[in-house]
C-alpha positions as a Markdown table, in Angstrom:
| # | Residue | x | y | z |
|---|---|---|---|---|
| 1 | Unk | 0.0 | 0.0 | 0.0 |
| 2 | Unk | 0.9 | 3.3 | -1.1 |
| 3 | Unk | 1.5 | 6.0 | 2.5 |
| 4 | Unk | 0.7 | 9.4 | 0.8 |
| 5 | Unk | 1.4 | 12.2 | 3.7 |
| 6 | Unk | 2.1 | 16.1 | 3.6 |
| 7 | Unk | 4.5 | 17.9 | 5.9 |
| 8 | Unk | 2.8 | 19.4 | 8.7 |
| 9 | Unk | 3.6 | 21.5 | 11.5 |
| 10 | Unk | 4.1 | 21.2 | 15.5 |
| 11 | Unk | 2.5 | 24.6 | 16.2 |
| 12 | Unk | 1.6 | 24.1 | 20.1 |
| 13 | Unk | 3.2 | 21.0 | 20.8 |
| 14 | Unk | 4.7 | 17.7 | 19.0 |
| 15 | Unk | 1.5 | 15.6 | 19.5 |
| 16 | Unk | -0.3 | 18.4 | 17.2 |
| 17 | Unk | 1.4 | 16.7 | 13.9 |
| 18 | Unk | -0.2 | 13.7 | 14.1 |
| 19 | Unk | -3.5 | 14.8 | 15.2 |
| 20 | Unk | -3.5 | 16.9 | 12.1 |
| 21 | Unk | -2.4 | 14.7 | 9.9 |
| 22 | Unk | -5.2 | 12.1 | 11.1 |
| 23 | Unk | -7.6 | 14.7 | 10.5 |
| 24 | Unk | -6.7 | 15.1 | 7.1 |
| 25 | Unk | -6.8 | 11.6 | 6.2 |
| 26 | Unk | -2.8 | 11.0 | 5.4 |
| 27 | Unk | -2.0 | 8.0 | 5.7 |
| 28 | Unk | 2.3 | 9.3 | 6.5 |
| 29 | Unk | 3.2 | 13.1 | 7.7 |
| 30 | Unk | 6.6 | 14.5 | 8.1 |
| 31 | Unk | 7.7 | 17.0 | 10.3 |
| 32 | Unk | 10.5 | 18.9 | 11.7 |
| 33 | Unk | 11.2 | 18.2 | 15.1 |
| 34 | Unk | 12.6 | 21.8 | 15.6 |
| 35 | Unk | 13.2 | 24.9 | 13.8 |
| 36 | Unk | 14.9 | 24.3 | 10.9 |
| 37 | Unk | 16.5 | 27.4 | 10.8 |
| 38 | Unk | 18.4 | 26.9 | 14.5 |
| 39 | Unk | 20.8 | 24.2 | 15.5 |
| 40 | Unk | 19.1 | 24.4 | 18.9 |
| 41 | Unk | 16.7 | 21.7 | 20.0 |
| 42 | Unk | 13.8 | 22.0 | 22.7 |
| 43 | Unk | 14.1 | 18.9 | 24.9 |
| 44 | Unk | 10.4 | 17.3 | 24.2 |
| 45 | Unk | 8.4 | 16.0 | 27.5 |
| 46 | Unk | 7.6 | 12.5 | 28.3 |
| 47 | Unk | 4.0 | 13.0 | 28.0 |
| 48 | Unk | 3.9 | 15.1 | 24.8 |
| 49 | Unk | 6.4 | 12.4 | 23.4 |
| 50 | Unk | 3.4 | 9.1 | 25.0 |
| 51 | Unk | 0.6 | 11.3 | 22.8 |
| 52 | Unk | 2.6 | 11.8 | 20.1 |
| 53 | Unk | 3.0 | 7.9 | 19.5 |
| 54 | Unk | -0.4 | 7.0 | 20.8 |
| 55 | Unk | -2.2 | 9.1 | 18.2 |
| 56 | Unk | 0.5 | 8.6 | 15.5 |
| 57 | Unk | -0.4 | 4.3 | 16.0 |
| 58 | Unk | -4.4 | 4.5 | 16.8 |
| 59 | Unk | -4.5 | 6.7 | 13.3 |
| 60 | Unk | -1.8 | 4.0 | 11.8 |
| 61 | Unk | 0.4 | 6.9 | 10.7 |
| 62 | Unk | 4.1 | 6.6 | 9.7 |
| 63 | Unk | 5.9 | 9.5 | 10.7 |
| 64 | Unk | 9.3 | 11.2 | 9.4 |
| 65 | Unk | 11.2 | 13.4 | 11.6 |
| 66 | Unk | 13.0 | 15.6 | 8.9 |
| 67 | Unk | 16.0 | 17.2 | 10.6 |
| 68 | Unk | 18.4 | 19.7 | 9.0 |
């Protein structure tokens, strides 16, 4: 089976990429997990990291972390 997916942001926390992307029927998303125009990373909480799987596997999403 074919994943079709769109890039999509993180706006207001990491578990928001998935959410979207279920909403919009994709079936695959990918992401940046930071700004890609800083070397610096934000250190991403337990829990935001727990929903961020649990809706990315109840939707059966694939995600890519794109990184630069």
């Amino acid at each position: 089976m074919i994943k079709i997916g769109f890039h999509v942001s993180i706006a207001g926390g990491i578990s928001n990429a998935p959410r979207y992307a279920a909403q919009q029927g994709y079936s695959a998303f990918q992401f940046f997990p930071s700004s890609s125009r800083s070397w610096s990373t934000k250190r991403v909480s337990t829990t935001e990291s727990t929903e961020f799987s649990k809706i990315s596997k109840e939707a059966e999403l694939i995600p890519f972390a794109h990184v630069p």
